[in-house]
DRENPA-3360 file (N, C-alpha, C; in nm, 2 decimals, always signed):
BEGIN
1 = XXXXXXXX = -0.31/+2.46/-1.60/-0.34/+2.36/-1.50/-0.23/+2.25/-1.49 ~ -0.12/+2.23/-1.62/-0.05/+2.15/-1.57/+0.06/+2.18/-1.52 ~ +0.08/+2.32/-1.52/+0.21/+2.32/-1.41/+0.14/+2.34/-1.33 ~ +0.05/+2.36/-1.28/-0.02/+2.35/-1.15/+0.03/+2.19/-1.06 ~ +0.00/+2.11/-1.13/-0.01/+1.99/-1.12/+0.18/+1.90/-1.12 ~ +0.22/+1.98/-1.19/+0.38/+1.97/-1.18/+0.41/+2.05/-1.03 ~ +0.36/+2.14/-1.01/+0.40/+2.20/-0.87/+0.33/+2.12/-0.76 ~ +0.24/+2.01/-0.79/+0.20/+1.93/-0.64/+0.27/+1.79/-0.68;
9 = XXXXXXXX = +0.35/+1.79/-0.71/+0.43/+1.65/-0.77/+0.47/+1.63/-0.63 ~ +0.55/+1.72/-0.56/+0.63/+1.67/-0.44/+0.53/+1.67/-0.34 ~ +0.45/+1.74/-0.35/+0.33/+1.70/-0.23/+0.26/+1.60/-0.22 ~ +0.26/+1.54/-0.39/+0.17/+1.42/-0.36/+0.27/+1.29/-0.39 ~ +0.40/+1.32/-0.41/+0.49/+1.20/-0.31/+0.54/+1.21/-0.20 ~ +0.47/+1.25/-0.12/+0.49/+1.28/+0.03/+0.39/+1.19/+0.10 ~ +0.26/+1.26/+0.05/+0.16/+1.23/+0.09/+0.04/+1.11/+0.06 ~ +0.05/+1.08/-0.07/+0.01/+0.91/-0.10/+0.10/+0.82/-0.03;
17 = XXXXXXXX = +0.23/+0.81/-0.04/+0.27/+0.73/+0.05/+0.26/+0.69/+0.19 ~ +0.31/+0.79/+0.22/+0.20/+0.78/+0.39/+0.06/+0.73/+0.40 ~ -0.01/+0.79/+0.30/-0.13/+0.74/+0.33/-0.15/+0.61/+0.30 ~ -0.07/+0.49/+0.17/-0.06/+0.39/+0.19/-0.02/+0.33/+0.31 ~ +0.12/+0.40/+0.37/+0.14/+0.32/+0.50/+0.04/+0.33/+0.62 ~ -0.03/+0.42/+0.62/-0.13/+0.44/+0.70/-0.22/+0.33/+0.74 ~ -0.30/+0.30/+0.58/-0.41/+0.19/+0.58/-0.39/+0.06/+0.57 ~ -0.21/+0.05/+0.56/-0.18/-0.11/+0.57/-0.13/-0.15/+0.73;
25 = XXXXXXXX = -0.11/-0.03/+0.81/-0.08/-0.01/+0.93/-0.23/-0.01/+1.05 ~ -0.31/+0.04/+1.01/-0.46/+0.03/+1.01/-0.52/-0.14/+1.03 ~ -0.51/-0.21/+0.94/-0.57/-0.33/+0.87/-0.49/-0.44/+0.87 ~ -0.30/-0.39/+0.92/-0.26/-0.51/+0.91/-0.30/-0.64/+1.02 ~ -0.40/-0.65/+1.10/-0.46/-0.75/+1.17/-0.57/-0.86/+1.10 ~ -0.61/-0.75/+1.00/-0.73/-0.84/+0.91/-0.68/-0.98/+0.81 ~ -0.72/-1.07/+0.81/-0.64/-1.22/+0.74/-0.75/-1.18/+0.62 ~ -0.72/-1.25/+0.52/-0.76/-1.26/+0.41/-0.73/-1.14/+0.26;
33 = XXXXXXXX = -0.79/-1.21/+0.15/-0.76/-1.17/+0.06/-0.87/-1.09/+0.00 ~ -0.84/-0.97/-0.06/-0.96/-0.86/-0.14/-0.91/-0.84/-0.31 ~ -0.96/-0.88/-0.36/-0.93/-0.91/-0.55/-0.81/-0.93/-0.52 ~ -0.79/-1.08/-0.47/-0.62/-1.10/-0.53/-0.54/-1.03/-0.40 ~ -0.51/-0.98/-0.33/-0.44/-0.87/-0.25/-0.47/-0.93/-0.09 ~ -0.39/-0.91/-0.03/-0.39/-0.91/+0.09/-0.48/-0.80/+0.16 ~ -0.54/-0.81/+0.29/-0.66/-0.72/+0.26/-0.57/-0.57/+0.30 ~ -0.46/-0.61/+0.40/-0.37/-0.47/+0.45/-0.32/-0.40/+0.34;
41 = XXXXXXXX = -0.29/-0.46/+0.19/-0.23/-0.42/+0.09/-0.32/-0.34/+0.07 ~ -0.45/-0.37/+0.05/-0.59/-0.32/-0.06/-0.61/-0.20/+0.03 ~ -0.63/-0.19/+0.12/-0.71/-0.15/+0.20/-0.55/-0.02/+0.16 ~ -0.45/-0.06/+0.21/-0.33/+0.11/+0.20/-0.38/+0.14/+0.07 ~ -0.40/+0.05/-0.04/-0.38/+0.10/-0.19/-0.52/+0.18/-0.20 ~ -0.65/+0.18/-0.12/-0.75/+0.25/-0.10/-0.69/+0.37/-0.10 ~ -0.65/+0.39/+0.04/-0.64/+0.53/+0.11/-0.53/+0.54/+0.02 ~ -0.44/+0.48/-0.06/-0.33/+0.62/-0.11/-0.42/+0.68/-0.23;
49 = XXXXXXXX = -0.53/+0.59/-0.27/-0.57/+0.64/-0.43/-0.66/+0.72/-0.35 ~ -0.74/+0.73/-0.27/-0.85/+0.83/-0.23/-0.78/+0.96/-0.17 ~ -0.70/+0.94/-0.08/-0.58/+1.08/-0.02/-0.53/+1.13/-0.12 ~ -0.47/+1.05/-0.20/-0.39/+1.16/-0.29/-0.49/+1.19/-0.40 ~ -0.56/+1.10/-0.40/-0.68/+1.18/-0.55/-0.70/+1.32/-0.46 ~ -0.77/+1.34/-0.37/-0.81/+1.45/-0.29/-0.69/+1.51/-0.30 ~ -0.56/+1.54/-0.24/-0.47/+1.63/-0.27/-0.43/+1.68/-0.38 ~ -0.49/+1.59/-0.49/-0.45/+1.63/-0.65/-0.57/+1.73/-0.65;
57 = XXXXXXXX = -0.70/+1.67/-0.61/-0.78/+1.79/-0.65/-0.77/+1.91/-0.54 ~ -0.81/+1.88/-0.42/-0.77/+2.03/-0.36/-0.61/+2.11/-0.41 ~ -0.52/+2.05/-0.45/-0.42/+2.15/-0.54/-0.46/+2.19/-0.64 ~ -0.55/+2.14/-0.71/-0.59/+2.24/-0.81/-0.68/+2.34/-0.83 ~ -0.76/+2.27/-0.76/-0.90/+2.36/-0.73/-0.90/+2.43/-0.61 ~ -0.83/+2.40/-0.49/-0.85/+2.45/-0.38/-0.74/+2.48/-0.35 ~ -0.61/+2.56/-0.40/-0.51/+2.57/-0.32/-0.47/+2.64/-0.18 ~ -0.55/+2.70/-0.14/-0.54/+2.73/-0.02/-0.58/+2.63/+0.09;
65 = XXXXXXXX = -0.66/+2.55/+0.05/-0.67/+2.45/+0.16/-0.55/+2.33/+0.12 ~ -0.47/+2.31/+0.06/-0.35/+2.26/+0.04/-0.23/+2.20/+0.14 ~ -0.22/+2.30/+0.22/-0.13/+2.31/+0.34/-0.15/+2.22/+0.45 ~ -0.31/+2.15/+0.47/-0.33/+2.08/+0.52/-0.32/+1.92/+0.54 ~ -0.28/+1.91/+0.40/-0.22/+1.78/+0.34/-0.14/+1.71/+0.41 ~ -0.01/+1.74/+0.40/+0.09/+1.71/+0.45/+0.06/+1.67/+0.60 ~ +0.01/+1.77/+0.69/+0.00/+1.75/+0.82/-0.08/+1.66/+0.80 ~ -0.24/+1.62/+0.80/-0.32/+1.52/+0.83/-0.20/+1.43/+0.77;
73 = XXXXXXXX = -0.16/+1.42/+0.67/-0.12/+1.26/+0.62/+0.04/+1.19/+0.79 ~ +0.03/+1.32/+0.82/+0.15/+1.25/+0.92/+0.07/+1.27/+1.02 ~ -0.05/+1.34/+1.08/-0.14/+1.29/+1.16/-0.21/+1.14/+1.13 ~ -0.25/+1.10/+1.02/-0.27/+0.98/+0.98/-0.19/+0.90/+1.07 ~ -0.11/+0.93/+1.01/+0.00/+0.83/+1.05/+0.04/+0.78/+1.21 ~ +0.05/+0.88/+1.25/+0.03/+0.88/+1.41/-0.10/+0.84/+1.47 ~ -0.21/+0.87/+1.40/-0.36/+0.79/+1.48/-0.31/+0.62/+1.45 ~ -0.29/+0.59/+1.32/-0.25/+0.42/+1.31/-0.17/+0.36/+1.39;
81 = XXXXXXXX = -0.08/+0.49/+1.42/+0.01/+0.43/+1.53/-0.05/+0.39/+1.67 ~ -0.14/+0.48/+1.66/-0.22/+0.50/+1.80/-0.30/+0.36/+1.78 ~ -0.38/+0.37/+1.69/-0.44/+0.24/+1.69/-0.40/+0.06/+1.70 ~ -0.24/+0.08/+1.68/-0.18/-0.04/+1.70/-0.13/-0.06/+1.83 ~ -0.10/+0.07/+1.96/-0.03/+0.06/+2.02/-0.16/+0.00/+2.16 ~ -0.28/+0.09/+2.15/-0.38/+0.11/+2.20/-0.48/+0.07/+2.12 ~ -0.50/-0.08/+2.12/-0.61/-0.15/+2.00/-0.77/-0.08/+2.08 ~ -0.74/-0.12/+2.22/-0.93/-0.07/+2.23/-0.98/+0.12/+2.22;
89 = XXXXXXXX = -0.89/+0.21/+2.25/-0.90/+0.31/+2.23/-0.90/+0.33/+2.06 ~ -0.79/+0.28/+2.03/-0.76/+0.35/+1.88/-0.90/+0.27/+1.85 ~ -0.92/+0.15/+1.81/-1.07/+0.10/+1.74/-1.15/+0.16/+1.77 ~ -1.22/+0.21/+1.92/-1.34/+0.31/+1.93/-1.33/+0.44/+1.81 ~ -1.17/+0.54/+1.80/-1.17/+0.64/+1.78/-1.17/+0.56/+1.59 ~ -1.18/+0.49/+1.55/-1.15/+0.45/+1.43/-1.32/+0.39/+1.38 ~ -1.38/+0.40/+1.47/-1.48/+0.33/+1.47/-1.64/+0.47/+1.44 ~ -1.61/+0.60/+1.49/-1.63/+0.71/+1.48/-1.57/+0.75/+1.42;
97 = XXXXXXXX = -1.64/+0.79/+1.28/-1.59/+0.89/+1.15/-1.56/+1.00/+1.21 ~ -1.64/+1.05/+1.25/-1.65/+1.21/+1.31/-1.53/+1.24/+1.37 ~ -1.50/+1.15/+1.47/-1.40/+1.19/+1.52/-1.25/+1.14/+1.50 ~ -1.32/+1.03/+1.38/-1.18/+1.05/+1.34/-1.08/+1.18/+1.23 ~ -1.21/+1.19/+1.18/-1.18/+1.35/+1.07/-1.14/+1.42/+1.17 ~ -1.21/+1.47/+1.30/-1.19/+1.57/+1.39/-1.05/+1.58/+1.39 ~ -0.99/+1.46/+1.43/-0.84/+1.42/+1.55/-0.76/+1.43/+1.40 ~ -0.75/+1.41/+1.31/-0.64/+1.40/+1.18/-0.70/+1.57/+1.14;
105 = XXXXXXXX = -0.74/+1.67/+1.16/-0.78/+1.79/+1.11/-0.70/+1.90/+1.21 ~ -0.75/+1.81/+1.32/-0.69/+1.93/+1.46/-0.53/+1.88/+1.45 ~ -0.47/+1.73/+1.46/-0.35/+1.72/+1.43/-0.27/+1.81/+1.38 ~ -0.36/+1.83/+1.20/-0.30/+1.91/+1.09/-0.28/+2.05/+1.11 ~ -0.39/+2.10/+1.20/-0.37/+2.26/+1.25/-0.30/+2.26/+1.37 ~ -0.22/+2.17/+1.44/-0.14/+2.18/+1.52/-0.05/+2.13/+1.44 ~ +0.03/+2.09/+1.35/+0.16/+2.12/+1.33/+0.21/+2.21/+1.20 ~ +0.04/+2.29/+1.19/+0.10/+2.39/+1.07/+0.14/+2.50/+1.21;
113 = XXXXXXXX = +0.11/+2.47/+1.35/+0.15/+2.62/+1.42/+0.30/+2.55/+1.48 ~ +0.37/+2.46/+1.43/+0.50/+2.40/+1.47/+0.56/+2.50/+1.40 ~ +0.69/+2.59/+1.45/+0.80/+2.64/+1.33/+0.90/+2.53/+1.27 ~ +0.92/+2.44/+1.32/+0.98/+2.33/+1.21/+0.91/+2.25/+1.09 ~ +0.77/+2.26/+1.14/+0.69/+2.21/+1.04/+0.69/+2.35/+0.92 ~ +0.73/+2.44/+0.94/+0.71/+2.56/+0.82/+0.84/+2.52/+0.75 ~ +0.96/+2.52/+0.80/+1.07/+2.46/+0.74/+1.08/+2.35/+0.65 ~ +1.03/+2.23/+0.70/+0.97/+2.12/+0.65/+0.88/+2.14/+0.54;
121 = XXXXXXXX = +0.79/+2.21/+0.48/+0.68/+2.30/+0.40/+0.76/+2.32/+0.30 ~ +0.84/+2.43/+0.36/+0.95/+2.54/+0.24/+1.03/+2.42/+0.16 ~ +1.03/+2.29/+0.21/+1.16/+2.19/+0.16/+1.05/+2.12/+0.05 ~ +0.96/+2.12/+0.08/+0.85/+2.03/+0.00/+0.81/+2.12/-0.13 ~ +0.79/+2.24/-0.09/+0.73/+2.35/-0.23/+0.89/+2.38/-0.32 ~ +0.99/+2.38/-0.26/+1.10/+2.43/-0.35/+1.13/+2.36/-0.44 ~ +1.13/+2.42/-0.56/+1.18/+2.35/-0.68/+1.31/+2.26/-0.70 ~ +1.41/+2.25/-0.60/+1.52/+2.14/-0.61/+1.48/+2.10/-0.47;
129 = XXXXXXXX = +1.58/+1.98/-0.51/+1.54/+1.87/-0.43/+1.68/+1.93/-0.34 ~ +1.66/+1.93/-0.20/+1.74/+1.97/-0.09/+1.71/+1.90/+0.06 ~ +1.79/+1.87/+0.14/+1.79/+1.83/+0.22/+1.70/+1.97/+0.35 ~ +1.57/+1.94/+0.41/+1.53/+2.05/+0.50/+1.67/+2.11/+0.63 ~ +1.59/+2.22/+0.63/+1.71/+2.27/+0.74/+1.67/+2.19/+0.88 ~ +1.81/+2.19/+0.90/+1.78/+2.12/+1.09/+1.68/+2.24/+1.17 ~ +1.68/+2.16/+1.28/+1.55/+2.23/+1.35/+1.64/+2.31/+1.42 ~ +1.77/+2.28/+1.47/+1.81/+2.41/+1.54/+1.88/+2.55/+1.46;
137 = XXXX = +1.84/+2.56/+1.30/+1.89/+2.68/+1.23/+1.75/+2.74/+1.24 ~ +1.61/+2.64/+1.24/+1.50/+2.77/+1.22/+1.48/+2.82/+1.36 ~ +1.58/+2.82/+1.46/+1.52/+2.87/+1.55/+1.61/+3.00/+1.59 ~ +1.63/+3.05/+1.50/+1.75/+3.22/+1.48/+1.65/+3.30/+1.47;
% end
């Protein structure tokens, strides 16, 4: 189990971080303080400890649903975008759980069928640290 866990090292500094920037990107409108913390701080420091706890455990227990990580956390990322750019849309869709699981799920299965997102994958799982290939070599 713990090279298991040595092999999601790079997945889960990928993806806690994002998901920090997510929920401070989310919340940075809210004023006040939550134990000490600004509430946009607490609120990212939520979602990176609950996302990445989840990707620690679906890599260990569930590695086939794994793959999906990465994508929702940059789907994440783009809904907060959404929600800052378009406050009354993005709040409705933020406002419905449902759909917001839906929209960060379907995201993630649309950029696992991206071929630069498989490139991007292979750069994450490989054991040295390397720069991913440009997008115009995976397309030979």
């Amino acid at each position: 189990m713990l090279a298991r866990l040595v092999e999601e090292r790079r997945r889960l500094a990928f993806v806690t971080p994002l998901a920090f920037l997510a929920g401070v990107i989310l919340y940075a409108d809210y004023p006040g303080l939550a134990f000490g913390l600004p509430v946009p701080v607490f609120a990212g420091l939520l979602y990176a400890a609950g996302v990445g706890g989840a990707c620690l455990v679906m890599g260990l227990f569930a590695p086939s649903l794994v793959t999906l990580s990465e994508g929702a956390a940059v789907t994440r990322i783009a809904l907060a975008l959404m929600v800052v750019q378009f406050p009354d849309i993005g709040h409705a869709v933020m406002a419905a759980p449902v759909l917001n699981a839906t929209l960060v799920v379907a995201g993630a299965l649309l950029l696992q069928r991206l071929p630069a997102w498989h490139g991007f994958r292979a750069w994450l799982e490989e054991p040295y640290l390397t720069p991913p290939a440009p997008i115009y070599a995976l397309a030979r």
